[in-house]
N, C-alpha and C positions, 0 to 999 in steps of 0.2 A: 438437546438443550432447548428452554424456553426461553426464547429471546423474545419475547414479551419482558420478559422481567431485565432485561437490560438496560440501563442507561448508557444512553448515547448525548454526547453533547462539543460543541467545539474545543481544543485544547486551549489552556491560560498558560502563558511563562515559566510560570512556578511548576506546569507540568513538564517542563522540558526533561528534569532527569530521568522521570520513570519514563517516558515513551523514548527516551535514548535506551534503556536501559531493555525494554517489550523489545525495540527495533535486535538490537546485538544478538537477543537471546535469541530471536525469532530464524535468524539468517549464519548468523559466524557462530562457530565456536561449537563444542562437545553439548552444550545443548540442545542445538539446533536440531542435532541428531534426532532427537523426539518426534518431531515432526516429520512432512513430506515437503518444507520449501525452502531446509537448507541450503546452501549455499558453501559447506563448510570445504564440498569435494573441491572448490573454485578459486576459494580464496581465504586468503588467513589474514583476517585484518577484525577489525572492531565495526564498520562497514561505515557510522553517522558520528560523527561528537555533538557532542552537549550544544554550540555554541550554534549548529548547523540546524540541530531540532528549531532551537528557539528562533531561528531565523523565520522556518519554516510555519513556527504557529504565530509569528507575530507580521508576518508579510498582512500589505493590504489588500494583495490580490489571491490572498489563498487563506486557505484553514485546515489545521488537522482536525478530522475526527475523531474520538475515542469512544471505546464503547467499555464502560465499565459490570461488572457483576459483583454487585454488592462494592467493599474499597476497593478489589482487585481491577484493576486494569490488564484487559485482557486483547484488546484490539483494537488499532487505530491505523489510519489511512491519510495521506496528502491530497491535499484538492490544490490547483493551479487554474485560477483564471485567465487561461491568455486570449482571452478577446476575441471576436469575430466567432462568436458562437462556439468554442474550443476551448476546452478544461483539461488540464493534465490532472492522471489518479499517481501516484506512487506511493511511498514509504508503507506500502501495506505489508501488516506483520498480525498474524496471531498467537497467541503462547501458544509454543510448540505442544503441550502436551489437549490443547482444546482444538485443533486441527482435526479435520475430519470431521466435524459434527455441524457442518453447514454456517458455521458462523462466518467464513469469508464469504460465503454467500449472500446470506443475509447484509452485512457491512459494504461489501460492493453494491448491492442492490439502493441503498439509503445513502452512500456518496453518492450514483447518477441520479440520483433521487435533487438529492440538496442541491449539486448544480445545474441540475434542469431547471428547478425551483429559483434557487436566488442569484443565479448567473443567466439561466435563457439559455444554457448552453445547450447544443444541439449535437456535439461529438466529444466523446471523451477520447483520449490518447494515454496512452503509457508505453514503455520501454520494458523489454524482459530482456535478461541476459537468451541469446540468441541459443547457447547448450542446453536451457533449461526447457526441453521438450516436454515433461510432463507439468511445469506449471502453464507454459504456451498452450497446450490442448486444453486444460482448464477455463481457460480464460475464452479459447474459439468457443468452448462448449457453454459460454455464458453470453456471446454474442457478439463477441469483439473476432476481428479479421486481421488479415497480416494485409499491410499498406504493400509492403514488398520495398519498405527503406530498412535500414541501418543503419546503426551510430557509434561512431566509436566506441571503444570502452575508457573509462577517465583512469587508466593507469598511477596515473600520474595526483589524482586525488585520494587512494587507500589512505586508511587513517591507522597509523602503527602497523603496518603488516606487508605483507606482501598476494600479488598471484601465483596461482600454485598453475597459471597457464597463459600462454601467450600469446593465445589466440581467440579471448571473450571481445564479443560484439553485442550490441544490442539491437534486438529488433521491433520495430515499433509497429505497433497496434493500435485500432481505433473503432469504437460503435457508434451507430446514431444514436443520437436519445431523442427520439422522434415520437413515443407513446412513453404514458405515466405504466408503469410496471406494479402487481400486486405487490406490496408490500404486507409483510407484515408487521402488525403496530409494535410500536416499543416508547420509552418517554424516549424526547430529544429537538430536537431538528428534525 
């Protein structure tokens, strides 16, 4: 894929259905199957609603990215400013069936990018469910490290569904963003 030719740019309101809509497909559901970051073996739920996105692209301390290809919208990511030089990444999703061809690479690269840039942030953080051992090696293999915490799992947040297990935790990881990283160019942020 030439991700040159992608736009990338913050999400607006109005985009809250369709990046509900990337997030579900990406993680729950016979979908998801397409890909390698389901989530379907773990849990049966819808995983974000609508009202959840929109909080998340309209907060003042964060922004979604999206990365569109041509109308399609094909990947987008949570950024969290919490201060003291510390950004949370989440809600990261790619269409399942573009998985594999480097684009979460690329989009993870250009979120530590933006808040290196317009936060100063100097560590990013996120949270993986603690089973999910091949997207965790993914992620050591791009730089990020196991803290050695965990966090519970928000049982108690599923949105229409249930867990298919009773024993998901979360574990948390963290990089410095201490150098500017090659990027490659794209429009955006």
């Amino acid at each position: 894929m030439d991700h040159a030719e992608l736009l990338l740019r913050p999400a607006e309101a109005v985009d809250a259905p369709a990046v509900t809509a990337l997030v579900r497909q990406a993680y729950r559901g016979e979908s998801s199957r397409a890909g390698w970051t389901t989530e379907a073996d773990l849990l049966d739920d819808q995983r974000i609603t609508e009202e959840e996105v929109r909080h998340k692209i309209t907060r003042p301390d964060g922004t979604v990215l999206l990365a569109w290809a041509g109308t399609e919208l094909i990947a987008c990511c949570e950024l969290h400013d919490r201060g003291d030089d510390l950004a949370y990444f989440g809600m990261f999703a790619v269409r399942p069936e573009r998985q594999a061809g480097g684009l979460g690479r690329w989009l993870l690269a250009r979120a530590e990018d933006f808040a290196r840039r317009n936060w100063g942030t100097r560590t990013m953080e996120m949270t993986v469910i603690g089973q999910r051992s091949e997207l965790i090696d993914w992620y050591l293999r791009r730089g990020y490290r196991r803290t050695g915490q965990t966090r519970p799992f928000p049982y108690d947040q599923l949105v229409s569904g249930q867990a298919l297990r009773d024993d998901l935790y979360f574990t948390v990881l963290d990089k410095p963003l201490t150098s500017t990283p090659e990027i490659s160019q794209a429009k955006g942020p």
